[in-house]
ZAMARGU-4260 file (C-alpha; in steps of 0.2 Angstrom, whole numbers, plus 5000, padded with zeros to 4 digits):
<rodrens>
0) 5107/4990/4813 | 5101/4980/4828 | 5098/4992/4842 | 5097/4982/4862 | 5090/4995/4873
5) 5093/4989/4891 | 5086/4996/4909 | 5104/4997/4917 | 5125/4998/4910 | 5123/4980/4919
10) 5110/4972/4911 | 5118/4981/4894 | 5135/4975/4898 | 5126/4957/4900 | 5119/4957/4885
15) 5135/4963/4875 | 5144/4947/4880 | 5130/4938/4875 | 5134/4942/4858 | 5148/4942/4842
20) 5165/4949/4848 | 5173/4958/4844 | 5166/4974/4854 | 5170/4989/4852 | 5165/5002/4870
25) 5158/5019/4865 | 5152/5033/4875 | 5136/5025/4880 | 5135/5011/4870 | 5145/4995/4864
30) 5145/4987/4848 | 5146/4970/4847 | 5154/4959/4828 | 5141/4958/4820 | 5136/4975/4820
35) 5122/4976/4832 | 5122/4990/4845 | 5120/4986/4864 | 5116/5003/4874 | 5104/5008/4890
40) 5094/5020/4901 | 5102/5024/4918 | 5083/5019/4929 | 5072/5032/4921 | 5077/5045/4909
45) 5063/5054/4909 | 5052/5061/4922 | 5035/5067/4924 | 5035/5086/4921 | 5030/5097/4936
50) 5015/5107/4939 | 5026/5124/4935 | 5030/5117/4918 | 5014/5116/4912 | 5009/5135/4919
55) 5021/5145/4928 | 5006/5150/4941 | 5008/5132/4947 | 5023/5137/4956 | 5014/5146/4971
60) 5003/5134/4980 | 4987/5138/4980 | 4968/5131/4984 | 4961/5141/4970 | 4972/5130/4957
65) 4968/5112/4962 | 4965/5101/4955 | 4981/5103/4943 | 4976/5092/4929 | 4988/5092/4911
70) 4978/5092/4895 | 4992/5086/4886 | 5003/5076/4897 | 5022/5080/4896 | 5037/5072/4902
75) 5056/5081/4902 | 5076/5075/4903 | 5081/5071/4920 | 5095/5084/4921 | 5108/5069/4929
80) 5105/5058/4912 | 5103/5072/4897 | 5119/5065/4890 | 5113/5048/4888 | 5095/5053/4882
85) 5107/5061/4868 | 5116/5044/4861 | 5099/5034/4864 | 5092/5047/4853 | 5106/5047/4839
90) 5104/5024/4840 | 5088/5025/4840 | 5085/5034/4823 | 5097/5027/4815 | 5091/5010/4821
95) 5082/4995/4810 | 5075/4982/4822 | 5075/4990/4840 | 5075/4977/4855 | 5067/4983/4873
100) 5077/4976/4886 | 5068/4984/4902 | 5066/4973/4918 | 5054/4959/4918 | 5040/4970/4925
105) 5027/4986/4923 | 5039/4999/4925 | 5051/4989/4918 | 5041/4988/4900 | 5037/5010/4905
110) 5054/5013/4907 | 5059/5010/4889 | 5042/5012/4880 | 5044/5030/4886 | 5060/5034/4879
115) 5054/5027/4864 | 5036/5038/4863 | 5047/5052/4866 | 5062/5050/4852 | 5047/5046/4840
120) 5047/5029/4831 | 5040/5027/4812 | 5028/5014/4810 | 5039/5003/4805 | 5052/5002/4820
125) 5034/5001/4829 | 5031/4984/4821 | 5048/4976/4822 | 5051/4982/4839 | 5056/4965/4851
130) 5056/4962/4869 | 5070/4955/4877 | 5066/4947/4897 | 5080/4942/4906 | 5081/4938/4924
135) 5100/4933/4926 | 5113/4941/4920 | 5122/4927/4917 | 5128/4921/4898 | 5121/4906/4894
140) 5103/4912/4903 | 5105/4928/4893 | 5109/4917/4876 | 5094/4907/4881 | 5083/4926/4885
145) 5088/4930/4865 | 5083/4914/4857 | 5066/4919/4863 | 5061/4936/4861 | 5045/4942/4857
150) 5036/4954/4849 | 5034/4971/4859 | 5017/4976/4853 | 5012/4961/4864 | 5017/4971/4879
155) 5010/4987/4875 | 4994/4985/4886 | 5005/4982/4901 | 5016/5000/4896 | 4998/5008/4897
160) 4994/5000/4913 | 5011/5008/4919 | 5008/5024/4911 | 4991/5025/4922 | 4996/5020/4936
165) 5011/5035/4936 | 4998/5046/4931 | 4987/5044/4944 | 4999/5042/4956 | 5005/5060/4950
170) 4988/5068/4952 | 4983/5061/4969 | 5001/5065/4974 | 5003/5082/4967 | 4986/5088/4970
175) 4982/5081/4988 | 4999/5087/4994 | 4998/5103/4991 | 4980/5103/4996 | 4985/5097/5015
180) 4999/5104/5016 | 4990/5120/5012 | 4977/5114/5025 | 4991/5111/5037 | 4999/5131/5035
185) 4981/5135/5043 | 4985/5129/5059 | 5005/5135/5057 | 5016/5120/5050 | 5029/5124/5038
190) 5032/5108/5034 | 5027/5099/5017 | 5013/5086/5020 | 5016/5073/5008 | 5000/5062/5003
195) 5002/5046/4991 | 4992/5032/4987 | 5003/5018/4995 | 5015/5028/5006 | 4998/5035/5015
200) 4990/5019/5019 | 5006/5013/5026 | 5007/5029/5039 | 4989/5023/5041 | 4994/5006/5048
205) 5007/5010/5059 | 4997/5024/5066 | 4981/5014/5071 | 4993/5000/5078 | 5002/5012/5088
210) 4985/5017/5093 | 4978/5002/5098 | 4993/4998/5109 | 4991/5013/5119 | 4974/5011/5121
215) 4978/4993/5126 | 4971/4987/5144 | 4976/4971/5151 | 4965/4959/5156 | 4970/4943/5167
220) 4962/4926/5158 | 4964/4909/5166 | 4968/4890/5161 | 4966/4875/5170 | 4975/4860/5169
225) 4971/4844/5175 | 4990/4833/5180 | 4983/4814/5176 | 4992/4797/5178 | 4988/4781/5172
230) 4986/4766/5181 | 5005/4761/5179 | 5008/4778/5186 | 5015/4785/5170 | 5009/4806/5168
235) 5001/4817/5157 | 4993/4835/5159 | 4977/4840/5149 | 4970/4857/5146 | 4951/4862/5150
240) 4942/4865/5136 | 4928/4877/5143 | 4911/4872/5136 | 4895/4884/5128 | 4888/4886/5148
245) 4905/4895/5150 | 4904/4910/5135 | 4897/4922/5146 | 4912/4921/5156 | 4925/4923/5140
250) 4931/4935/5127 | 4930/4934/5108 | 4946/4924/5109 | 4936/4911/5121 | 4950/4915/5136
255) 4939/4913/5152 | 4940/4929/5163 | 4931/4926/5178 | 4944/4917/5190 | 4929/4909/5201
260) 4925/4900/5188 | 4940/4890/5185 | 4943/4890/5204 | 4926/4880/5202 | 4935/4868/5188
265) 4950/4863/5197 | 4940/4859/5216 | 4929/4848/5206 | 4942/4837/5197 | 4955/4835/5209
270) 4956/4816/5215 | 4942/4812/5203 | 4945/4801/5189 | 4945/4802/5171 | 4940/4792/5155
275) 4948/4793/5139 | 4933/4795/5128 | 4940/4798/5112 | 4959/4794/5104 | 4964/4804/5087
280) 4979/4800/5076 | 4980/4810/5060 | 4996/4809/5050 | 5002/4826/5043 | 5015/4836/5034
285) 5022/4852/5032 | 5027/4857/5012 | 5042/4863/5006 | 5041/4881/5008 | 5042/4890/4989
290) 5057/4899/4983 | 5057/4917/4988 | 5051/4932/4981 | 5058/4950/4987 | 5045/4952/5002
295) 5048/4937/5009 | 5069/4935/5009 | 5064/4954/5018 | 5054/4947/5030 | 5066/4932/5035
300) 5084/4943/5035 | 5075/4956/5045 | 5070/4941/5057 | 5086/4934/5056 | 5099/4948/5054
305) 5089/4964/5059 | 5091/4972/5040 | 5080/4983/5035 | 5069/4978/5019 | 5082/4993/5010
310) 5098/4985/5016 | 5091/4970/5010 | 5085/4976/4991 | 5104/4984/4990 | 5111/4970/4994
315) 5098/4960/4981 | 5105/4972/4968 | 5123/4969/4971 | 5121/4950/4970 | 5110/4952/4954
320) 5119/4964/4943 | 5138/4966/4953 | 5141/4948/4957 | 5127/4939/4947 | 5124/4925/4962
325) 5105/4926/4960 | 5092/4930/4948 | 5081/4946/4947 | 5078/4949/4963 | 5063/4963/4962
330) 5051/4949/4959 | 5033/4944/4964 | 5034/4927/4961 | 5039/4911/4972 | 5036/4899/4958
335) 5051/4893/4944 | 5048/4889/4924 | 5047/4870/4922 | 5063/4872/4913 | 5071/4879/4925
340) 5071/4861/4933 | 5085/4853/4921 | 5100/4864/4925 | 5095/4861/4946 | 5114/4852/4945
345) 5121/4865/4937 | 5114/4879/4950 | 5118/4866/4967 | 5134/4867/4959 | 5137/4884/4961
350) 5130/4884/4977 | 5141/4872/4984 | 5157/4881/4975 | 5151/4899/4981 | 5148/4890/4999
355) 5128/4897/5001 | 5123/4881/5011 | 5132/4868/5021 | 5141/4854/5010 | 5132/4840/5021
360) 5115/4848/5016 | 5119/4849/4999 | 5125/4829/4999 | 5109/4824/5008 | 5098/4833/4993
365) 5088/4822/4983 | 5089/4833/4963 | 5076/4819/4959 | 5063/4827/4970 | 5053/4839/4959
370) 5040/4853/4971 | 5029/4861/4967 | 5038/4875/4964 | 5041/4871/4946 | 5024/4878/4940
375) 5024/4888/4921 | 5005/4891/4925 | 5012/4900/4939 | 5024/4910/4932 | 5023/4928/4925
380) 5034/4942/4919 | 5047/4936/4935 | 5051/4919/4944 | 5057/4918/4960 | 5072/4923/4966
385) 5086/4910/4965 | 5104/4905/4965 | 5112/4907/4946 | 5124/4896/4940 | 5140/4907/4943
390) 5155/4899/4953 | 5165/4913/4960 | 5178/4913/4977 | 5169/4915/4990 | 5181/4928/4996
395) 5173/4940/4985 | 5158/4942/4992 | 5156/4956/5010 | 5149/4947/5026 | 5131/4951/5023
400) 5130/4946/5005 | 5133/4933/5009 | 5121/4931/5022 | 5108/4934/5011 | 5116/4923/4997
405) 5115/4910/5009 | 5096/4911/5013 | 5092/4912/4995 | 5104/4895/4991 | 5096/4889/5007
410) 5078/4892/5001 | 5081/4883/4983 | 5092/4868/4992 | 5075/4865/5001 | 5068/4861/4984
415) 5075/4845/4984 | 5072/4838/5003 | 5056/4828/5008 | 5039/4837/5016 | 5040/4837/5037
420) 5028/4822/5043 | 5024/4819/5058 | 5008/4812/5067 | 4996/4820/5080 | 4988/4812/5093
425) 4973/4819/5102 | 4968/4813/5116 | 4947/4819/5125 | 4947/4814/5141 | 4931/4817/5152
430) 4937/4821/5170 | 4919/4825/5181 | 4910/4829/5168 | 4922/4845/5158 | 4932/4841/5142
435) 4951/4842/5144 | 4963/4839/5129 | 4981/4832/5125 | 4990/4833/5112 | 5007/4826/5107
440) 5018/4827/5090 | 5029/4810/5085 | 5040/4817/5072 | 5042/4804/5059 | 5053/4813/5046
445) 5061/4829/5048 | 5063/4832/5029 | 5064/4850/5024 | 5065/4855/5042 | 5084/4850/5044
450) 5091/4864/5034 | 5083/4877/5046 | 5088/4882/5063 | 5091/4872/5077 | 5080/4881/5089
455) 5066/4878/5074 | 5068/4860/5074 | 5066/4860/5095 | 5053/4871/5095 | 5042/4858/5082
460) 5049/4841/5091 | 5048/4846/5109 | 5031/4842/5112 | 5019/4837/5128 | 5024/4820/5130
465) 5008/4805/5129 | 5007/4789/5136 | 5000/4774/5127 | 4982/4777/5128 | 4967/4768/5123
470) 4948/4775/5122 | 4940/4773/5137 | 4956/4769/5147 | 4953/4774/5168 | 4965/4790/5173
475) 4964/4799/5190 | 4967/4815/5190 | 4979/4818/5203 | 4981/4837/5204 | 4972/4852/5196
480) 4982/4869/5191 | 4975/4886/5187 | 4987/4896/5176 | 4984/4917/5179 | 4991/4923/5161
485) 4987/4940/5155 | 4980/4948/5139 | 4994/4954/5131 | 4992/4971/5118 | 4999/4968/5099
490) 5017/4972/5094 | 5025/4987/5086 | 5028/4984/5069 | 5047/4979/5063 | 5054/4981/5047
495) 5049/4964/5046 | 5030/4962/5053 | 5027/4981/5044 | 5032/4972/5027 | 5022/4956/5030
500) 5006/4968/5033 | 5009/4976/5016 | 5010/4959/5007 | 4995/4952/5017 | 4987/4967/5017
505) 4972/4958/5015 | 4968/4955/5034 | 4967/4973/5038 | 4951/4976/5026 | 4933/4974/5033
510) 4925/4972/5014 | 4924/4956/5007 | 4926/4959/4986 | 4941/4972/4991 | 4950/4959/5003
515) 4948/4945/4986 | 4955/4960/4976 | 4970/4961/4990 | 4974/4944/4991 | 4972/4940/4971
520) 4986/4955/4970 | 5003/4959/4978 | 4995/4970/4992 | 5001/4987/4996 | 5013/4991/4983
525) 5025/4981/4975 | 5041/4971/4979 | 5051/4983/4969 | 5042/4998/4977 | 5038/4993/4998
530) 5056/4997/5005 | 5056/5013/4995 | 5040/5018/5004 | 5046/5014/5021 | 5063/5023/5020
535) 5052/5037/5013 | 5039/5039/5028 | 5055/5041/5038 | 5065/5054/5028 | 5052/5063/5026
540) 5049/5062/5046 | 5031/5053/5045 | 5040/5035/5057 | 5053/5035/5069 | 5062/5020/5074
545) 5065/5014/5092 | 5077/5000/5093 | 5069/4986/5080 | 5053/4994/5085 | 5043/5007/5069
550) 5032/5019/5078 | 5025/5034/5070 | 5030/5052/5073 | 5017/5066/5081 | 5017/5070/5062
555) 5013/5055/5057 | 4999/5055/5072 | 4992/5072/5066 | 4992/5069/5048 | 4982/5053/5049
560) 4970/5063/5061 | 4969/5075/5046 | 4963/5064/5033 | 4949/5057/5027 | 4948/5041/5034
565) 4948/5032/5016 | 4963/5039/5011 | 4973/5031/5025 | 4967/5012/5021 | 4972/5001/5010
570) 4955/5000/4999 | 4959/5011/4985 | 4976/5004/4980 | 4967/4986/4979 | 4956/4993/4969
575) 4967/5002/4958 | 4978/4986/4955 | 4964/4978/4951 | 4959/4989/4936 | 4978/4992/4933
580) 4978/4974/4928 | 4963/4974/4918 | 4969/4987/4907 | 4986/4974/4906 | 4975/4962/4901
585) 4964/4971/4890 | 4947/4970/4902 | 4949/4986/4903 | 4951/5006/4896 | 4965/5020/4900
590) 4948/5030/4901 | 4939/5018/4914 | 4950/5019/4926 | 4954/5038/4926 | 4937/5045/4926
595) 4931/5039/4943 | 4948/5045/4948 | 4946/5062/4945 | 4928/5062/4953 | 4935/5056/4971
600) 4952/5069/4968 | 4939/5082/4967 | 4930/5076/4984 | 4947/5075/4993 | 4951/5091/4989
605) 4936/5101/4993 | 4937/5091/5009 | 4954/5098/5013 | 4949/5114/5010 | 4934/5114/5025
610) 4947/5107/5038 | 4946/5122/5050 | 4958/5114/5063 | 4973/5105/5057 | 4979/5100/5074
615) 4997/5101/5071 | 4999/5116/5081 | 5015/5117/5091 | 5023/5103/5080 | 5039/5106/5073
620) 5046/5101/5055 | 5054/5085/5057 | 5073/5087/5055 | 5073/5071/5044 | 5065/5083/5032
625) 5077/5096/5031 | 5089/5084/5017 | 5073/5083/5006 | 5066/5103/5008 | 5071/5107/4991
630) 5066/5092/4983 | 5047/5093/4992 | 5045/5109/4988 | 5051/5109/4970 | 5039/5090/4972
635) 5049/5083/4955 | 5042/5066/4957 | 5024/5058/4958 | 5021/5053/4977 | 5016/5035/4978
</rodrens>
C-alpha cells in the first residue's frame, strides 16, 4: 500500500483527486482506485514536551533549575489531534512505500519527518520513502508534482536543520523566560516575560525607533534656488548644490543649517547671470518588478488597504487551499521555474475569467515577453506567489480576497509589459561662481508603469520642466529663493514599514560579515513565521497599536531596558540562519551549531540572575495578556 501523508485535509483532498477513482472517504483518510492511501497531519501533531514532563520539579520556576536542558529530547500528542496521530499510526505500519507530502519548506519537511521518527519506520520504509512538493492545489499542477517525486533521504539534512532550529528556539525560549521573568517578580510584576530569538529583536526595533522619535529635535536646514530664464524668456529653477567650503556649515545628510549662509547665496546671484557648463542625458529604465513573495504582497496590501500582514496570510490561505486562485503563498521566493513560462496563457486566462486585473491590461500584455523572473537557478523549495490556472465566478470570492487576488494577478500581468524608460537630463549651471542643478524626466515609454496607480504614474511623469539647453548657453538669474524646511524625526513603524525592516533587516546591523549573512538570508524570521511574531508581541501586550501607527508598550519599553543589549538585535538570528543552512547543505553538524549555543544561554542566564532593579515597578500586566495566562504559564510551545 502506497501511503501519501500530506500537511493539511486540503493539500490531502488535492492529492486524492489527483489519483484513480474510485475513492472511497474514511475517518481520516481516503482511498483512492488503485489502492493507494491519501491521509494528513492537522499543522503539527506533535509538540515539543514541556519542562515538567521531563522532571516534575520543572513545574515551579526557579533560578536554581536553569538552564533546563533534556538529555533525551521528547516530543507528546497535541491533545486537539490524538485521534489522527491514531490512524496515521495504523497507515503508516501497515504502509509499503510512504510519500511525505509537507509543505515545500523547513518546517514543512519537520512536520512529517516527525511523525514518522515517532511511529518508527523499519529500514526499509526509510529507503523508499518519497517526497512530494506541491505548491498549487490545483490537478493538473499536482499530476505534474507526482510525476516528479524524489527520494526523501535527500531532504533529510534540511529535517535536521529544522529539528535544530525548534530545539534551540525551545532552550533560549524556555530557559530565558523563565529567567526574566523570575528577574522581573524581583521588582513586583506578575506578568510572564516572554523572550525569544526573533519575537525579541523585533520588540527591539520598535522600542529604539520609538526611542529615537522621542529623543527627536528638530532642526531648520535651508535650500536655495536660483529662478533663471533663457534668453527667449523661457524659465527654469535650479537648486544650489553647496560646495566642500560649505561642510562645516552642514549635517551628515549635507542639509546646510546655518541660514546666513544661504542668505549670502541668494544676494550674490540675484540679477547675475549664469552659464550652462555642462548638459547630461542618460537613457534609463525601471525593471519589471518580480512576482511576489509573502513579505512583499504584505508590505503593498498594508500600503494599499491597511491589512495587517495576519489579515493578509489568512486571506493567502483561503485563496491557496479554499479557493485555489494562487500558489503557495508562505514562500520566500520572487522568482518562477522556467517551466512555469509555457502555461503563462493558460494562467492569464484565468485571470481574465476570475476578473484579478482589468481586461484592457490583459489585452495590452505581450505573453512573448519573458523577465527575468523565469529563473530555475533562482528557485528553491518555493517560487513566487502566483495566479493558478483555476476559472471560478467571481462571485465567490469576499471583497478583500479579492483585493489581494487582484494585486497578485496584477503582479504576474506585469511579467509580460515592457521596462519604464525614460531619459534624464542634467543640467550644471555656474551662477557667480556656486553650482546649481536641474533636472528633468521625458518619459519615453511607460511600460510596466500603466498597470499601477494613477497617482504612481503622475508622481514619475510630473517633473521640473527644462528648456532646450546647450553647454555653455547665457541665462540670467532673475530671482533667488531660500526655502526654510525642517528636520523631520523618522516614522512609527506600520504593519507595513515594521515587516519591510524584518526582510531588510540588514540595514539595522553595524557588523559588516553579520549584515552579508542578513542580506544572503530571509532576515528576521521567516515569511511563514513574521505576522505570527507581530500578532504575538501584541497579545501578549509587548506593542500597542495607535491608528496605523505600532509603538511599544511600557512593557515593551522596560523589557528591552532589561536585556542584555545583544539579545534585542538582530545578530544572533543571522547567525543562526546562517549555520541553520549549513547544516541544510551539509557544511555543517547538529553538534556545531548547538555547542556555542549552550555556552551563551548559560551567560544570559547568570546575567538575569544579577539584574538587581528590573524597573518594571508600578507596571501593570497587560490586559491583552489575560487570554494567554494559562497558556504562558503552562509555556506549551517554543518561544521564537
Amino acid at each position: 500500500m502506497k501511503l501519501y501523508i500530506a500537511e493539511k485535509p486540503s493539500l490531502g483532498r488535492a492529492i486524492a483527486d489527483a489519483l484513480p477513482k474510485p475513492h472511497k472517504k474514511q475517518d481520516g483518510f481516503i482511498e483512492a482506485g488503485d489502492g493507494s492511501v491519501v491521509s494528513w497531519c492537522i499543522g503539527h501533531l506533535l509538540e515539543q514536551a514541556e519542562p515538567e514532563d521531563y522532571d516534575p520539579k520543572f513545574k515551579k520556576w526557579q533560578y536554581q533549575d536553569l538552564p533546563i536542558v533534556p538529555e533525551q529530547w521528547q516530543f507528546k500528542a497535541k491533545a486537539k489531534t490524538k485521534k489522527q496521530l491514531s490512524v496515521l499510526k495504523k497507515l503508516i505500519k501497515s504502509a509499503d512505500v510512504i510519500v511525505h507530502a509537507g509543505d515545500p519548506d523547513r518546517e514543512g519537511q519537520l512536520l512529517v519527518d516527525e511523525v514518522l521518527q515517532f511511529v518508527g519506520l523499519t529500514t526499509q520504509q526509510k529507503q523508499q520513502t518519497r517526497r512530494l512538493l506541491v505548491s498549487d492545489l490545483n490537478i493538473q499542477a499536482v499530476k505534474r508534482a507526482l510525476s516528479a517525486m524524489q527520494s526523501n533521504q535527500a531532504f533529510v539534512p534540511l529535517s535536521i536543520s529544522a529539528l535544530a532550529r525548534a530545539r534551540a528556539d525551545w532552550l533560549y525560549g524556555m530557559n530565558l523566560t523563565r529567567a526574566f521573568t523570575l528577574t522581573g517578580q524581583k521588582s513586583g510584576y506578575r506578568g510572564v516575560l516572554s523572550v525569544g530569538r526573533v519575537q525579541t529583536p523585533v520588540l527591539g526595533l520598535v522600542v529604539r525607533r520609538d526611542r529615537e522619535i522621542d529623543e527627536f529635535v528638530s532642526k531648520p536646514f535651508y535650500e536655495v534656488f536660483a529662478h533663471l530664464t533663457t534668453d527667449s524668456n523661457e524659465k527654469l529653477v535650479a537648486k544650489w548644490q553647496p560646495s566642500e567650503s560649505c561642510e562645516p556649515y552642514m549635517d551628515d545628510e549635507k542639509r546646510v543649517l546655518l541660514k546666513a549662509l544661504a542668505e549670502n547665496v541668494a544676494s550674490r546671484i540675484e540679477n547675475q547671470q549664469g552659464e550652462v557648463a555642462k548638459l547630461e542625458q542618460k537613457p534609463k529604465k525601471q525593471n519589471v518588478p518580480l512576482p511576489y513573495n509573502l513579505s512583499a504582497l504584505q508590505i503593498d496590501a498594508n500600503k494599499m488597504y491597511g491589512m495587517s500582514a495576519k489579515q493578509v496570510l489568512d486571506i493567502c490561505q483561503s485563496l491557496y487551499e479554499k479557493h485555489k486562485l494562487i500558489t503557495y503563498p508562505r514562500s520566500d521566493n520572487r522568482y518562477l521555474p522556467s517551466e512555469h513560462y509555457q502555461q503563462r496563457h493558460k494562467v492569464v486566462a484565468a485571470v481574465a475569467n476570475n476578473k484579478g486585473c482589468e481586461q484592457d491590461k490583459i489585452d495590452d500584455a505581450d505573453l512573448s515577453l519573458r523577465t527575468m523572473c523565469w529563473n530555475d537557478k533562482k528557485v528553491g523549495a518555493h517560487h513566487a506567489i502566483i495566479p493558478t490556472e483555476k476559472q471560478v465566478k467571481t462571485a465567490q470570492l469576499g471583497y478583500q480576497e479579492q483585493q489581494i487576488y487582484n494585486l497578485v494577478s496584477r503582479q504576474y500581468i506585469t511579467q509580460f509589459y515592457p521596462p519604464y524608460s525614460y531619459l534624464e537630463t542634467t543640467a550644471h549651471i555656474i551662477v557667480a561662481g556656486g553650482l546649481f542643478i536641474a533636472k528633468a524626466k521625458q518619459v519615453n515609454v511607460m511600460g510596466f508603469k500603466v498597470l499601477f496607480a494613477k497617482q504612481e504614474q503622475d508622481k514619475d511623469t510630473l517633473s521640473s520642466f527644462l528648456p532646450p539647453l546647450v553647454e555653455g548657453q547665457q541665462l540670467h538669474c532673475h530671482e533667488a529663493q531660500i526655502q526654510e524646511k525642517h528636520t523631520q524625526p523618522p516614522q512609527h513603524y506600520t504593519d507595513a514599514t515594521l515587516l519591510s525592516a524584518m526582510t531588510g533587516i540588514s540595514r539595522y546591523v553595524k557588523d559588516k560579515e553579520i549584515k552579508k549573512i542578513l542580506k544572503e538570508t530571509d532576515g528576521l524570521g521567516t515569511e511563514a513565521t513574521r505576522a505570527g511574531i507581530i500578532e504575538l508581541l501584541f497579545k501578549r501586550g509587548f506593542l500597542q497599536r495607535s491608528g496605523k501607527q505600532i509603538k511599544a508598550s511600557e512593557v515593551g519599553h522596560s523589557m528591552v531596558n532589561m536585556l542584555p543589549e545583544s539579545l534585542t538585535l538582530p545578530d544572533r538570528t543571522a547567525l543562526w540562519e546562517s549555520h541553520l543552512a549549513k547544516i541544510a547543505d551539509k557544511e555543517c553538524t547538529y553538534q556545531a551549531f548547538m555547542d556555542p549555543l549552550m555556552i551563551q544561554l548559560n551567560e544570559f542566564i547568570e546575567a538575569a540572575k544579577g539584574i538587581q532593579d528590573a524597573n518594571f515597578k508600578g507596571l501593570a500586566t497587560p490586559t491583552a495578556k489575560r487570554r494567554f495566562k494559562k497558556r504562558a504559564k503552562k509555556m506549551t510551545n517554543p518561544v521564537n
